[in-house]
C-alpha positions as CSV (number, residue, x, y, z in Angstrom):
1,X,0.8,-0.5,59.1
2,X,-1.7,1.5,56.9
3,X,-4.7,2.8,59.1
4,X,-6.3,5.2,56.3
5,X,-9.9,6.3,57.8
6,X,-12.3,3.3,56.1
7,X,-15.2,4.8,56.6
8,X,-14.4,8.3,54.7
9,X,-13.0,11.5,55.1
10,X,-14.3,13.2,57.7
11,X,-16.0,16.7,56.6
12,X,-14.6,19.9,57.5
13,X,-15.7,21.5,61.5
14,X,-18.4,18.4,61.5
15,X,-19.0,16.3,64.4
16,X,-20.9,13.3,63.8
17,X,-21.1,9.4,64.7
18,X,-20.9,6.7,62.0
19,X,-23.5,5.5,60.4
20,X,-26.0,3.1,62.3
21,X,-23.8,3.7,65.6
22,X,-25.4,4.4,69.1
23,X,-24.8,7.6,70.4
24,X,-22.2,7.3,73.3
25,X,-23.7,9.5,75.5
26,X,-26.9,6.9,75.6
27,X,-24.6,4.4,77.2
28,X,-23.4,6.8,80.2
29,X,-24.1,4.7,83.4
30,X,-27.1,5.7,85.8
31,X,-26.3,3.1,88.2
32,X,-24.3,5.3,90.9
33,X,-22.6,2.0,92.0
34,X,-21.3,0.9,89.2
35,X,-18.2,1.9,86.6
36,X,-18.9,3.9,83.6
37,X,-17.5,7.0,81.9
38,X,-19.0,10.3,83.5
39,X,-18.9,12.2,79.4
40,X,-18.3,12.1,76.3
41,X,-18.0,14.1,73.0
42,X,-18.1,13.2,69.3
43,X,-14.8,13.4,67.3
44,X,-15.0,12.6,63.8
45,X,-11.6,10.5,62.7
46,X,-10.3,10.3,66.4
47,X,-6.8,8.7,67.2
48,X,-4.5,9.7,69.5
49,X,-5.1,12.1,72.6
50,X,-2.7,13.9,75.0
51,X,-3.5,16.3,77.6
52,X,-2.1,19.8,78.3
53,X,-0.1,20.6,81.4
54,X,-2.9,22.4,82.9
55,X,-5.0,19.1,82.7
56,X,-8.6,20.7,81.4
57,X,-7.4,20.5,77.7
58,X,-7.4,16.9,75.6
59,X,-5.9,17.6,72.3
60,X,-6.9,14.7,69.9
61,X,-5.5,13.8,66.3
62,X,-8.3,13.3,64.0
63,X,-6.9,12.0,60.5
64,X,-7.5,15.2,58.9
65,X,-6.8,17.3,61.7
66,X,-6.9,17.9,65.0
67,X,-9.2,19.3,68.0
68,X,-8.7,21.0,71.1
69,X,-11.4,19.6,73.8
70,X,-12.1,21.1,77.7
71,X,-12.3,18.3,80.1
72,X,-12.3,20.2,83.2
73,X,-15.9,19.9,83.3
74,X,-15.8,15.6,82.8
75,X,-19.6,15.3,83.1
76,X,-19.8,17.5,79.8
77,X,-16.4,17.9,77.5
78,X,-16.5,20.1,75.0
79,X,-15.4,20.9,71.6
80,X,-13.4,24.5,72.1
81,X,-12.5,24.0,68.2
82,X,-11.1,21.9,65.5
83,X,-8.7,22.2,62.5
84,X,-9.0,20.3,59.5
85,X,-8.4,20.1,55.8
86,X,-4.3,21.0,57.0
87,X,-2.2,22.4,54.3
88,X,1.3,23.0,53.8
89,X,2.1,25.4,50.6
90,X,-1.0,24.1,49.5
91,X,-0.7,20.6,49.9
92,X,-2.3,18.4,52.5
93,X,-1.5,17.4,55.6
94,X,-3.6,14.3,56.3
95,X,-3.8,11.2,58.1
96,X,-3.1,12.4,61.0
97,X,-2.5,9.9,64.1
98,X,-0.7,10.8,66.1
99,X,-0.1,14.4,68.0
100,X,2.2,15.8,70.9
101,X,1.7,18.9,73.8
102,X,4.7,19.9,75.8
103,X,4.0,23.5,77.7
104,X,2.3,25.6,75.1
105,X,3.5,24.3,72.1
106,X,1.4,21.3,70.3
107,X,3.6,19.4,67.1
108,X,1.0,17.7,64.5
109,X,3.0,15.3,62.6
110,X,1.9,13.4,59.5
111,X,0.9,11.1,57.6
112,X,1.2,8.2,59.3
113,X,2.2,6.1,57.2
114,X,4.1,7.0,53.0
115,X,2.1,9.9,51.4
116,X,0.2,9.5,48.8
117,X,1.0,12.2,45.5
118,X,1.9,15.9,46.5
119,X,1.0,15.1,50.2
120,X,2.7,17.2,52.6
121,X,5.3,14.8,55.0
122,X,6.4,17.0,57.8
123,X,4.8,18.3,60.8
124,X,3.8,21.6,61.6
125,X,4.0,23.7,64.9
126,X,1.4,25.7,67.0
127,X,1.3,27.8,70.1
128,X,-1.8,26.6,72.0
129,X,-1.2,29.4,75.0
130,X,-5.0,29.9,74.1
131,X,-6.4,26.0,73.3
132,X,-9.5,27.3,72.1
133,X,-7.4,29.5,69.2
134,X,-3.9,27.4,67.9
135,X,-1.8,29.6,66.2
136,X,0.4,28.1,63.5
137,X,3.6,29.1,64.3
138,X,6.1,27.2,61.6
139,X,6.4,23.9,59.6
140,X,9.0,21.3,58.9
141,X,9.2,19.1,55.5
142,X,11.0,15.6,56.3
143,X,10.4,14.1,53.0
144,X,9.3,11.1,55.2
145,X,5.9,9.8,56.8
146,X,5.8,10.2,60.7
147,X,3.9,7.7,62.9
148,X,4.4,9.1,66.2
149,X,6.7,11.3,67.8
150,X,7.3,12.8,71.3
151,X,7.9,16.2,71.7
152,X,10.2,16.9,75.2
153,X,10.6,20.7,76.1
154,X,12.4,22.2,73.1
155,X,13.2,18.8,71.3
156,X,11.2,16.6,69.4
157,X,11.6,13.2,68.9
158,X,10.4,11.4,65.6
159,X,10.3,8.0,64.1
160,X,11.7,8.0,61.0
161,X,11.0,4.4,58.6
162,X,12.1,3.0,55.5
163,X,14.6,1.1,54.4
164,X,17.8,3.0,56.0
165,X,17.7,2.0,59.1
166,X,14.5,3.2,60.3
167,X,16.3,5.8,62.8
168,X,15.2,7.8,65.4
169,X,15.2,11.8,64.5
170,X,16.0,14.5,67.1
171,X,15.4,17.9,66.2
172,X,15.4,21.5,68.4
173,X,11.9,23.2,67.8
174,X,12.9,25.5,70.4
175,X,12.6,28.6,68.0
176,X,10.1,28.3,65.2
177,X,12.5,27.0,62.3
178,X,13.4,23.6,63.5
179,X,16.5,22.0,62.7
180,X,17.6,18.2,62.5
181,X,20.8,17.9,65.2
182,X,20.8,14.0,65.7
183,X,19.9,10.5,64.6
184,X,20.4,7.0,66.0
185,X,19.3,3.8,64.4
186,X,19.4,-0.2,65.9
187,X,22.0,-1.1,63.4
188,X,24.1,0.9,65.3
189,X,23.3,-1.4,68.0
190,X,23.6,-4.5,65.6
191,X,24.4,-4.0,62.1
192,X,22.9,-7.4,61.0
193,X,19.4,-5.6,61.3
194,X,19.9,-4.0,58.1
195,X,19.5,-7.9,56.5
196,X,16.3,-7.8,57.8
197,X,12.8,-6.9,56.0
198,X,12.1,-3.2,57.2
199,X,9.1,-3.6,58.8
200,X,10.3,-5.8,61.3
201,X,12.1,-3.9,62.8
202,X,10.3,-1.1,62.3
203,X,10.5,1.8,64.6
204,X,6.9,2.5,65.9
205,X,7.3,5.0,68.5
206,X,9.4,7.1,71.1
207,X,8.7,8.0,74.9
208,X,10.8,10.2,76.4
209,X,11.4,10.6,80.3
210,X,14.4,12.5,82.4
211,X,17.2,12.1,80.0
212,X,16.1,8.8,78.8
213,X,14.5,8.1,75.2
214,X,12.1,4.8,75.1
215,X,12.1,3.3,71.6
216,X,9.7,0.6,70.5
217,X,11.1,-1.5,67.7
218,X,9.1,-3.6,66.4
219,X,10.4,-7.0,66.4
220,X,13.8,-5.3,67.3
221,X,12.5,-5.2,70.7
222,X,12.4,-1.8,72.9
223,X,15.6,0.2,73.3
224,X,16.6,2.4,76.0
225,X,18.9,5.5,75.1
226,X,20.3,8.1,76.9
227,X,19.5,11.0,75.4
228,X,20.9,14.0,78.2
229,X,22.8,14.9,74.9
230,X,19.9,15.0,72.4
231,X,22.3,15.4,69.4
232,X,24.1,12.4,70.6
233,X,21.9,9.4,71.8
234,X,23.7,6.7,73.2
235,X,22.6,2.7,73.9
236,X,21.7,1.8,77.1
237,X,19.8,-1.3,77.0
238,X,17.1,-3.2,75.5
239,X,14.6,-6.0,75.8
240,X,13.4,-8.4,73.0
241,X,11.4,-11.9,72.4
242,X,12.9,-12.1,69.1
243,X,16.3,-12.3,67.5
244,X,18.1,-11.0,64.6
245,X,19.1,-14.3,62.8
246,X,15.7,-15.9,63.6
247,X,14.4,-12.6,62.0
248,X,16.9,-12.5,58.7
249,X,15.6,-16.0,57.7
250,X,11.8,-14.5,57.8
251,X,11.0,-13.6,53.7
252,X,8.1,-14.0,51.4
253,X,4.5,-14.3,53.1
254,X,5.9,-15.2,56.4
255,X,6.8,-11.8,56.4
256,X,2.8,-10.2,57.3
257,X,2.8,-13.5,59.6
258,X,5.9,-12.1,61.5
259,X,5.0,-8.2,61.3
260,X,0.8,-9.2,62.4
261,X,1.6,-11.9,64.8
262,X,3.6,-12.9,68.2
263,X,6.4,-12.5,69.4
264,X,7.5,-9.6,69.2
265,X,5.1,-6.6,68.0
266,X,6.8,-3.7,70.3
267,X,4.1,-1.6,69.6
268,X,3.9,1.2,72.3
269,X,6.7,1.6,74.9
270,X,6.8,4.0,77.9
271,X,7.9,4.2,81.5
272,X,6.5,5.7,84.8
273,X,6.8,9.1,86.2
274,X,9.5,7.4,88.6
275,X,11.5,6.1,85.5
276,X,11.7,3.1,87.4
277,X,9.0,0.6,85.9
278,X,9.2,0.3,82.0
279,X,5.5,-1.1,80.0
280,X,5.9,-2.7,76.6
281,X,2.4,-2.8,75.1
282,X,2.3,-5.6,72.2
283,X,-0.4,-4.8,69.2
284,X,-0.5,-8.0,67.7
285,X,-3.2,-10.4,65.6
286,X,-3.9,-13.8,65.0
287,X,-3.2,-15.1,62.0
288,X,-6.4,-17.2,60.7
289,X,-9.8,-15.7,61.3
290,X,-11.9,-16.9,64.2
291,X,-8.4,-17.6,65.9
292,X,-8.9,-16.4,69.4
293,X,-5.6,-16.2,70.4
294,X,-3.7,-13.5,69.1
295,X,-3.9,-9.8,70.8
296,X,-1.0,-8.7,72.3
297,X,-0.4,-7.4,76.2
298,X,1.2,-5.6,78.1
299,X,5.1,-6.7,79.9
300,X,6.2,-4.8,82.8
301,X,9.7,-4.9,83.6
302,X,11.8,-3.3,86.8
303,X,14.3,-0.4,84.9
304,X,15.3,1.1,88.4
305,X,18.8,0.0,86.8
306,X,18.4,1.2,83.5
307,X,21.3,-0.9,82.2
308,X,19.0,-4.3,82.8
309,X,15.8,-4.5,82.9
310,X,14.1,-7.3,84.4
311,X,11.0,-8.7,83.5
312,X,8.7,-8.8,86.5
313,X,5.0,-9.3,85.4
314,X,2.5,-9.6,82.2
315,X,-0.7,-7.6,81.9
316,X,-2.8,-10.3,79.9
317,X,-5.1,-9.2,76.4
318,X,-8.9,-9.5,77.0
319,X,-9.9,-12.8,75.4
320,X,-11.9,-12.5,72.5
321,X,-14.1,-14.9,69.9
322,X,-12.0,-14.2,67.1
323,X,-8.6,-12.2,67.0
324,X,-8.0,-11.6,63.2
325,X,-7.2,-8.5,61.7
326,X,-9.8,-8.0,60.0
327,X,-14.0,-9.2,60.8
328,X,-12.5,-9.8,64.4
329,X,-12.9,-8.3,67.5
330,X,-9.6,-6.1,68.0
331,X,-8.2,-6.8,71.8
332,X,-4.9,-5.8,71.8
333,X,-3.2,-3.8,73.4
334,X,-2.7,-0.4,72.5
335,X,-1.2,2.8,73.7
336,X,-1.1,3.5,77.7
337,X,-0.1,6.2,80.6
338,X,2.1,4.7,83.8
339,X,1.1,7.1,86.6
340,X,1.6,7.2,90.2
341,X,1.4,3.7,90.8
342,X,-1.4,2.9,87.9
343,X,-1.5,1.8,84.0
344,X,-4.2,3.4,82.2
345,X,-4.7,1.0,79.3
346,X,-6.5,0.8,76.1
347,X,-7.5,-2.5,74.4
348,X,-9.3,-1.3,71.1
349,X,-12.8,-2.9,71.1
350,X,-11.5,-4.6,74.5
351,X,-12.0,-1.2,76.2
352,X,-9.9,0.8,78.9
353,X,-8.7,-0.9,82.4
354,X,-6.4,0.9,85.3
355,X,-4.2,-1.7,86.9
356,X,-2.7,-1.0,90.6
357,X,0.7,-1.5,89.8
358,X,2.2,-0.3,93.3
359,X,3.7,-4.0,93.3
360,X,4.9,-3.9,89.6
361,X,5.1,-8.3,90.2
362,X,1.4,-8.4,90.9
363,X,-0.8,-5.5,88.5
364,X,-4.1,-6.0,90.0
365,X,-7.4,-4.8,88.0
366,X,-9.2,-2.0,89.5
367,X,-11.7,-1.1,87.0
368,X,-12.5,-1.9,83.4
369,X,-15.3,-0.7,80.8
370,X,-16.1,-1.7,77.1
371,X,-18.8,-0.9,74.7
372,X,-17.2,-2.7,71.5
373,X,-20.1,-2.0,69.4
374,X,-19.3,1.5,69.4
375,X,-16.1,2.1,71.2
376,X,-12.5,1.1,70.4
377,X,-10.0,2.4,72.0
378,X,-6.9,3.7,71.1
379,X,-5.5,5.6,74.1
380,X,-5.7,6.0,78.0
381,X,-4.3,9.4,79.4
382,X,-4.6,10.8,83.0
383,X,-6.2,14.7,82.7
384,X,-6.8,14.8,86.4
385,X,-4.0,13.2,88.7
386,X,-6.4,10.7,91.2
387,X,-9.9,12.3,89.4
388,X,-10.0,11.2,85.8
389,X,-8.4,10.0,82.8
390,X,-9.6,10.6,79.1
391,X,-9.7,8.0,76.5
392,X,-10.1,8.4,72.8
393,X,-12.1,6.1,70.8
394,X,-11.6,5.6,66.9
395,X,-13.8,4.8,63.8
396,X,-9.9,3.3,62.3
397,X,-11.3,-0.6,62.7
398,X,-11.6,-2.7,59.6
399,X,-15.3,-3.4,59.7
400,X,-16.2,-2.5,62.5
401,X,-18.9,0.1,63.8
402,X,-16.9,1.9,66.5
403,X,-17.4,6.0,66.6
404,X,-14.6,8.7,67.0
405,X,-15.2,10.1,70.1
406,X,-13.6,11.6,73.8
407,X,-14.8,10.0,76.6
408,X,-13.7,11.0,80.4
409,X,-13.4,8.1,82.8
410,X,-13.2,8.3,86.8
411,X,-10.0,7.3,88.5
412,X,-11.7,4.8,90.8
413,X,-12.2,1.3,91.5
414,X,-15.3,-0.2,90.3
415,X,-17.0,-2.8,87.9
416,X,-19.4,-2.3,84.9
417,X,-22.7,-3.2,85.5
418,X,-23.8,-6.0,83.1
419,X,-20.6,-5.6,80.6
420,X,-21.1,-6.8,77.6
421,X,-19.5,-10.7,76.0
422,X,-16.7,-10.3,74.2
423,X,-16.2,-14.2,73.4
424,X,-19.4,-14.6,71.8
425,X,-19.8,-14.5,68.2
């Protein structure tokens, strides 16, 4: 869906809160006892976050950029720098959601969602041995927007939508010119998807663990695919609450009521560091305003047979006063980290949560924290394996008067001291 920044581009090497917003770091608990983040830093146009192998560097797509950020200090993160203003031949690279570190290399793919005129629709490469001085090392024109992508050793793995099919792409970055070597779509899976409107089965992003790609589809569902020969995906299985006939006969205005609402709404899709328990996070909205019910959760389902999954247990939405899309408070889910035995979760205005999930059948809440008037979350990621985790929050919120920022949270078990409602008005 388009997520262009409402509030403004944000201005060149500038860190700054939105208008009227409390600072973060005036909400940072003093109450030893209870739960709260231990830091944060400002990050104009924040979105997506991942975190270098070395666990002290949060990279963090910013709509018109990115920035590098230390965390191995979580009481004060910092800033090491920022890029923004991208160009390509001198066009722009912009909106900017989504971003991807494997080793030293970091891929920055955009935009997000169909370019506006002469907009650059690619993504571009850069060694990050030195976080605190990415080097751009090569570029690669698609013609296409990218939402998200995952970026595996050598190969990277991009969503590519439209109205062909809306495949998956795999190309070799290995060396600094990339190259295309593979494709797979779900009409190869079922043909009959191509009678249906695009964006419902649209393919919103790829996970990739040991030889197996994670695809979320939409209302397709989430496929499985065994990708040990990255030019040559192959099917292995798939989940859905929606079919393709029920799908075909959806036109007209039911179509937003299908792409907004339940079921369906594969939004973000992963699996464990096992590969054995698969998450299928649902971003999802009610369709009147002041509807309460609407958000999507999180499904867990047992993979350790990756040829059928089983569904074993549902992660449910924080409830909220009014679910709509926009005026509403946004608890959905969005996107996640399974991690030795935990889900990291992020619910947009509905906060961050870690779930025990040692019994996948029975997640049980460990901790959760929300400050919706200024936070909404759009990622959880562990930095720290059994010390912390870093969350990103964004400004991206239809009326709303969340900030872009980094915060670090401890990986323990706690409660917020007096959390605020989220059901009342």
């Amino acid at each position: 869906m388009r997520r262009r920044a409402l509030l403004g581009s944000a201005a060149t090497g500038t860190l700054t809160l939105a208008a009227g917003c409390v600072s973060p770091t005036s909400l940072l608990g003093t109450d030893p006892r209870a739960y709260d983040p231990l830091g944060t830093v400002p990050v104009d146009g924040a979105a997506e976050t991942v975190v270098g192998d070395d666990g002290d560097t949060a990279y963090v797509a910013a709509t018109e950029g990115f920035a590098a950020v230390d965390v191995s200090d979580p009481a004060e993160p910092t800033v090491l720098t920022q890029r923004r203003d991208l160009e390509v031949d001198g066009r722009p690279l912009t909106e900017i959601l989504d971003l991807k570190v494997s080793g030293d290399r970091l891929v920055v793919p955009g935009p997000a969602n169909p370019a506006g005129f002469d907009e650059f629709e690619g993504f571009a490469l850069y060694d990050v041995s030195d976080p605190g001085e990415p080097v751009r090392i090569g570029e690669y024109e698609t013609g296409y927007h990218i939402h998200n992508c995952y970026l595996d050793d050598e190969y990277l793995y991009v969503v590519r939508n439209g109205e062909d099919g809306n495949p998956l792409v795999v190309f070799d970055v290995g060396e600094d010119d990339p190259e295309e070597i593979g494709r797979w779509s779900v009409l190869e899976y079922e043909p009959a998807w191509a009678d249906v409107e695009w964006r419902l089965h649209y393919l919103h992003d790829v996970y990739v663990h040991d030889d197996i790609a994670v695809l979320a589809y939409w209302n397709a569902g989430t496929f499985l695919l065994d990708v040990s020969e990255p030019a040559d995906p192959e099917y292995v299985s798939h989940v859905s609450e929606t079919d393709v006939d029920d799908q075909r006969e959806v036109d007209g205005p039911a179509v937003d009521d299908a792409y907004f609402g339940l079921p369906g709404n594969d939004h973000y899709s992963a699996v464990d560091d096992a590969g054995d328990l698969l998450a299928v996070g649902r971003e999802s909205w009610a369709g009147e305003d002041g509807d309460p019910v609407g958000a999507g959760g999180i499904d867990l389902f047992d993979v350790r047979d990756p040829t059928e999954p089983t569904l074993v247990a549902s992660v449910e939405p924080p409830a909220t006063h009014d679910a709509s899309y926009r005026g509403g408070m946004w608890t959905t889910a969005h996107n996640f980290e399974l991690r030795e035995d935990r889900l990291y979760s992020s619910w947009y205005q509905g906060g961050v949560k870690i779930h025990d999930v040692s019994d996948p059948g029975k997640p049980t809440e460990l901790a959760w924290w929300r400050e919706p008037d200024i936070a909404g979350f759009w990622t959880a990621r562990v930095a720290d394996p059994g010390e912390t985790f870093v969350a990103s929050s964004t400004e991206l919120i239809p009326n709303a008067s969340t900030a872009g920022s980094l915060y670090v949270f401890p990986i323990e078990e706690g409660d917020q001291a007096d959390p605020p409602s989220l059901t009342d008005a």
